[in-house]
N, C-alpha and C positions, 0 to 999 in steps of 0.2 A: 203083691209080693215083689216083683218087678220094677216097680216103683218105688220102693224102696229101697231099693238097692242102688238106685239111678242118682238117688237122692243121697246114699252113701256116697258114690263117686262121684258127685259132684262137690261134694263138702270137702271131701277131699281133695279135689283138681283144688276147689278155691282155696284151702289151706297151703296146698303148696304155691301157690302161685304170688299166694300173701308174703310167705316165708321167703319167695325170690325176691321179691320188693320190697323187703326188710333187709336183706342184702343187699342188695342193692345202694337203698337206703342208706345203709352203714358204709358201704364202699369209696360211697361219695364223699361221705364226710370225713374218712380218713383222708382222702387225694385232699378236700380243702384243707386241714390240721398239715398236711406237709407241704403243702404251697407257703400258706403262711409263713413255716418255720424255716422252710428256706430263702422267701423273702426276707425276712428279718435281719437271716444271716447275711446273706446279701448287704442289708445295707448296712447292718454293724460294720462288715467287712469296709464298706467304705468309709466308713468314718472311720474305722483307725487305719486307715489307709493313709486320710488325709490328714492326721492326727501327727503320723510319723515323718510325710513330708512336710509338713508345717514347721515340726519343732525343727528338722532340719536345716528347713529354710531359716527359721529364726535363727539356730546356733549361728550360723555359717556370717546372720548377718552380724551379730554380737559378736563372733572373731574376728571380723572385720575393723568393726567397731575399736573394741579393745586393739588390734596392731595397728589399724591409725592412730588412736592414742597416746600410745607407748612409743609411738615413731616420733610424735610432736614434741616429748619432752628432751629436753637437751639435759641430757646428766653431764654435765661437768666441773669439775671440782674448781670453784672461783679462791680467789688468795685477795683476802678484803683488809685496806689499811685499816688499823684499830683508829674507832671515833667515824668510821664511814658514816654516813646518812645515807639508805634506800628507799626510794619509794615502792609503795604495791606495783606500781603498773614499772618499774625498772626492774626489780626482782622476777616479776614475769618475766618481762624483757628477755632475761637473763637465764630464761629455766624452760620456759615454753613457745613455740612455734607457734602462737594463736590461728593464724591462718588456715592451721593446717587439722586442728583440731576437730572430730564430727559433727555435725551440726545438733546444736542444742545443747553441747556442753557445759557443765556450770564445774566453778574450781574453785578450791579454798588453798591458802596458802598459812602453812605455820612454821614459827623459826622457834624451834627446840620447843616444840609440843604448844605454842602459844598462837593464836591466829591473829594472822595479818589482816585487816579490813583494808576495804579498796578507800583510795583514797587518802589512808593513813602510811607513815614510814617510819622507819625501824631503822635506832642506832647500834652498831656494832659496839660495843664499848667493852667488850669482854674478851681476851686474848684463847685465843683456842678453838678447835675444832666447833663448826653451828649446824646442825641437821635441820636442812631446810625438803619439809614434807610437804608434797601436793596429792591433793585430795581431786580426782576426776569422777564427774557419775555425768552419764549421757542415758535419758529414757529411748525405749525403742518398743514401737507400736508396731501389732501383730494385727492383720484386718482389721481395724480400726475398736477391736475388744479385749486384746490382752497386751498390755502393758508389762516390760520392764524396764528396771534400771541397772546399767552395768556402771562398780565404781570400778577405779583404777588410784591404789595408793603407791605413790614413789618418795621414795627419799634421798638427798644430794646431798653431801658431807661440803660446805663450807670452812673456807679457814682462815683464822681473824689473826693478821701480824703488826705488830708494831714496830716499823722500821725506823721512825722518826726521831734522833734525837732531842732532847731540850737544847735552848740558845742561851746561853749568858749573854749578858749585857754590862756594860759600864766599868768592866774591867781596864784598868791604865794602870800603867807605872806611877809610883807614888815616893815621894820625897818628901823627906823630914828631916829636920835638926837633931841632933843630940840632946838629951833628951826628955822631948816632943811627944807628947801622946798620940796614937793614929787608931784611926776606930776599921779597923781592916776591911769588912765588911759594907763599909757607906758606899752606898750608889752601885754596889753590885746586883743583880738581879735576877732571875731566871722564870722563863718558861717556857711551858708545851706547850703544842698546839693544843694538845685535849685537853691534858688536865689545870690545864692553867698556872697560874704563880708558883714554883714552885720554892723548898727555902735550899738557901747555899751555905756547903762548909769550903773553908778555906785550910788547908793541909800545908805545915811548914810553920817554924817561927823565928822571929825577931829580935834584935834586944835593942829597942831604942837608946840604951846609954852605949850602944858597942859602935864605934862609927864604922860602915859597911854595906855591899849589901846583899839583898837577899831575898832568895826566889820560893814563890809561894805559891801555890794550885790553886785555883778555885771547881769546886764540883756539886752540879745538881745532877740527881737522879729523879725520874719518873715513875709512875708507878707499877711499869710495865719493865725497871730496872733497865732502861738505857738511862746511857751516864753519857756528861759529856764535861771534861774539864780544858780549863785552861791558864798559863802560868803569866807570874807578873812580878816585877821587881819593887821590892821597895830599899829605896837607898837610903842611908843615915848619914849624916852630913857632919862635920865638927863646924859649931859655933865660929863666929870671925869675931876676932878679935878685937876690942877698942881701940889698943896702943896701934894697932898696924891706920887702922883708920885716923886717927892724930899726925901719925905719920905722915898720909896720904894728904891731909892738910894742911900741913906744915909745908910741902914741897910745895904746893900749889900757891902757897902765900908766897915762897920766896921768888919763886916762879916770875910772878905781877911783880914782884918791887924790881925785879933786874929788870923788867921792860919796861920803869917807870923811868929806870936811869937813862937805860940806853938812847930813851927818847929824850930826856931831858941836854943828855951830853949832844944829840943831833940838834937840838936848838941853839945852842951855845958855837957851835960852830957854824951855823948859818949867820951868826951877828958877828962872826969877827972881819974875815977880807972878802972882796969882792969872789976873789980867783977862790976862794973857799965856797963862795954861794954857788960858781958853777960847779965844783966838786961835788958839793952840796944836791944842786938840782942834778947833774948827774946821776949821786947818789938815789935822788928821790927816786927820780925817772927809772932808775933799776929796779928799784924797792915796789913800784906801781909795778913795773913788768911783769916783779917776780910773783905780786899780787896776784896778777890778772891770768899767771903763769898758775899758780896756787887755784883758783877758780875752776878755768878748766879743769882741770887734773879733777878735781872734784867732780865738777859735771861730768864730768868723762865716768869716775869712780861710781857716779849714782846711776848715771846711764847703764852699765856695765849690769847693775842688780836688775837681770831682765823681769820686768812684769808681765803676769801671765796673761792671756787672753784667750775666750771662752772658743773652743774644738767642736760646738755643738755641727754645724755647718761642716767643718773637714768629718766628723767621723759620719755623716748622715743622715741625720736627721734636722729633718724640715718643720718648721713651723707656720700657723698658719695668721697668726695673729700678727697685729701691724707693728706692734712697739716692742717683737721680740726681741731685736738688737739691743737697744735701750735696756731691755730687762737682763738680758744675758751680761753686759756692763755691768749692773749693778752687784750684780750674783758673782763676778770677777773681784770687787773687790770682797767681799766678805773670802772668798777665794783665797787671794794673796795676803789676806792676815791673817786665814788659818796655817798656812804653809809658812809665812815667817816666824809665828808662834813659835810652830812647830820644829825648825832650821835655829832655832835661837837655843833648843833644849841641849840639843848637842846630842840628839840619841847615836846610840854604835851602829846598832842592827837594822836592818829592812824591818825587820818584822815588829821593831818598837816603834820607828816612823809608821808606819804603817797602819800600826795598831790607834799610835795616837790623830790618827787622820781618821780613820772611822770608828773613831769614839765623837770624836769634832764633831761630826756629821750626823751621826744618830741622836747627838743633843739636838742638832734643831733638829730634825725629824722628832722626838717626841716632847719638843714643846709646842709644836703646833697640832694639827686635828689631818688625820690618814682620810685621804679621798681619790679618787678615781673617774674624775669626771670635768671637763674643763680646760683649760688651755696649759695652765701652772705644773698640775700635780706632777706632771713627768719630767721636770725642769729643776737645774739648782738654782732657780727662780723660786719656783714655787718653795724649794725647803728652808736655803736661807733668808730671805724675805717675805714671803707671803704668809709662809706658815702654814700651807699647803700640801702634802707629799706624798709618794707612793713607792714602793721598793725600786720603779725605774728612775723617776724622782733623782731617790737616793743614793743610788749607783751612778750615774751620771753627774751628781754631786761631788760623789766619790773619786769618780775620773780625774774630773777636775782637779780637786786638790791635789791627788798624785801627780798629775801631770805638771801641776806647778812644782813638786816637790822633786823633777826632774824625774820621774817615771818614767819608762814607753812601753809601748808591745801592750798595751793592755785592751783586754778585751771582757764587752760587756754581755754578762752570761745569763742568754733566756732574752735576750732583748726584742722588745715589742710583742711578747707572750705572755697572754694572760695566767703567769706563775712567778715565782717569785725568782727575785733578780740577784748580781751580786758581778763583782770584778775578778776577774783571773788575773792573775799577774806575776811575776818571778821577783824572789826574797831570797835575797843572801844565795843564791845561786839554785833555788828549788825553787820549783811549783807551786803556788798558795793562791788562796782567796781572802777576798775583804768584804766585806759586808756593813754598806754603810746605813741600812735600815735598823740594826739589831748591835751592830758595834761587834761585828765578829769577825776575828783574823787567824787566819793559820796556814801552816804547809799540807798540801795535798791539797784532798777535794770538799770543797764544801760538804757539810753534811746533807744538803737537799739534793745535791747531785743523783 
């Protein structure tokens, strides 16, 4: 009986003892389940820990990025001659600080939504405002596994002017008879720089049977509507008469018969008395004096038409060739018979010698071939004999003739600059230029000015 019961409690002690270490058991494996889950958290936490400094670090560097960018571009508003040529790498030039740009930068360039390729250039030829847009994108690497790209779009308002008048050419005063057909328009010309040839009207008119004269306009416009005119005479002349010419030969015939007499009656007194031949040689001996008297006077009169000789030397410029002298000679006289030409027409004004002097001059200039290279082309060598020329050339050409034509003070404008040339000088008591490349004269300032 006893034994049984012993054998109860002890099934008991073991049951409970089991049921502690089933606790136990279970206690344990809860503590692992929350190790775990606070591990985990744990390291979650630090991944977005480093998550958050990361992208910060990246922003910080990509604002970076972008206001060096934005600092490299140069926005400012350029003022572009109509007919410019740019190139890609001048419009950079022009727009961006390359230097200064991040590293790994790549750029696209478009003028008015079109893209500029490198190595290619873009004419302005359009008058008006040109949005010139740059396209920036710079990649940036994040520990060497995330990548981005920051772009950067700008745009700079360019602005396309055309300041440049057109030039006439070959305008001169023109004369005619009574009446004389005249085709108004012969040998007048115009152009732009851009747009090329352009056509000319001529405003005012005429009446070739009216003897008079009368002043007429000439005018090209461009297509950007700059005009440039300028005015010219045409005289009308009355016929000359036959009887006055008859006239004119008739005295000259009687003229010859009285000096046939007069000599004849000097020989008839030479063969009468002695005491008459020395009167006689006397006589002669006077008549030689007054000859020889006669002579000078004359030399003296041709001497007096001073000939001009070439200023190249007084005004400064040196040459380096050996036979410049020699050549400068030659170019002197073509020189002095444009200038006596011109002193023979009888013009009133400054501004019609003037005119008709570089009209002179722009004919040889454009019968010969424009160059810039050589000994000639900057010479009134090279324009009126060579055939050679260049707008210094032709302004020094220019000089010249004025200068024969009794000019001074004048001055050669832009000299030795590679731009275009032309003479200052004072007309009829103003201010003007001539232009012996293009045959332009007027008061005030050139229009290249």
């Amino acid at each position: 009986m006893s034994t049984k019961k012993e054998e109860e409690k002890n099934n008991e002690t073991n049951e409970e003892a089991k049921n502690v270490k089933d606790e136990n058991k279970e206690e344990k494996r809860k503590n692992t389940g929350e190790k775990a889950i606070l591990i985990f958290l744990c390291i979650f936490l630090c991944f977005f820990i480093a998550f958050i400094l990361g992208r910060a670090f990246l922003k910080n560097e990509l604002n970076q990025n972008i206001v060096q960018n934005e600092q490299a571009i140069i926005n400012k508003e350029e003022i572009i001659e109509y007919g410019s040529k740019f190139s890609y790498e001048a419009i950079l030039e022009k727009t961006v600080l390359t230097e200064q740009l991040s590293e790994g930068t790549s750029l696209q360039i478009f003028i008015n939504d079109v893209q500029l390729e490198r190595g290619t250039e873009y004419t302005f030829n359009t008058v008006g405002n040109v949005k010139i847009k740059l396209e920036l994108s710079t990649p940036v690497i994040m520990l060497k596994y995330f990548e981005k790209s920051i772009n950067i779009e700008q745009v700079i308002n360019w602005k396309v002017e055309d300041t440049k008048k057109p030039v006439l050419s070959g305008i001169e005063n023109k004369e005619i008879k009574k009446g004389e057909t005249l085709d108004i328009k012969a040998g007048i010309t115009a152009k732009d720089e851009i747009d090329g040839e352009l056509g000319v009207t001529v405003e005012g008119e005429f009446d070739n049977n009216k003897v008079g004269e009368y002043t007429l306009t000439a005018k090209a416009v461009d297509k950007n509507q700059n005009e440039v005119s300028q005015t010219f005479k045409v005289t009308v002349k009355e016929e000359e008469k036959k009887e006055e010419t008859s006239k004119t030969s008739s005295s000259s015939s009687s003229k010859t018969t009285t000096s046939k007499k007069t000599s004849s009656s000097k020989t008839t007194t030479n063969k009468s008395t002695s005491s008459n031949k020395t009167t006689t040689n006397k006589s002669t001996s006077s008549n030689k004096n007054s000859t020889s008297n006669k002579n000078t006077t004359s030399s003296s009169s041709s001497s007096s038409k001073s000939t001009y000789t070439s200023t190249l030397k007084k005004r400064g410029y040196n040459r380096n060739d050996k036979d410049a002298a020699e050549k400068d000679k030659k170019a002197t006289v073509i020189v002095n018979q444009i200038a006596s030409s011109i002193k023979a027409k009888g013009y009133k004004t400054d501004l019609e010698k003037v005119q008709a002097a570089a009209d002179a001059v722009s004919r040889y200039y454009y019968k010969g071939v424009h160059v810039e290279s050589g000994y000639d082309y900057r010479t009134p060598y090279g324009v009126f004999i060579k055939g050679e020329a260049s707008c210094a050339g032709t302004t020094r050409a220019l000089i010249q003739v004025l200068e024969a034509l009794g000019y001074k003070n004048l001055t050669h404008a832009n000299e030795n600059g590679w731009t275009h040339q032309w003479v200052i000088l004072t007309m009829d008591g103003k201010k003007g230029f001539a232009d012996g490349q293009v045959g332009m004269v007027g008061y005030g300032n050139h229009p290249y000015a």
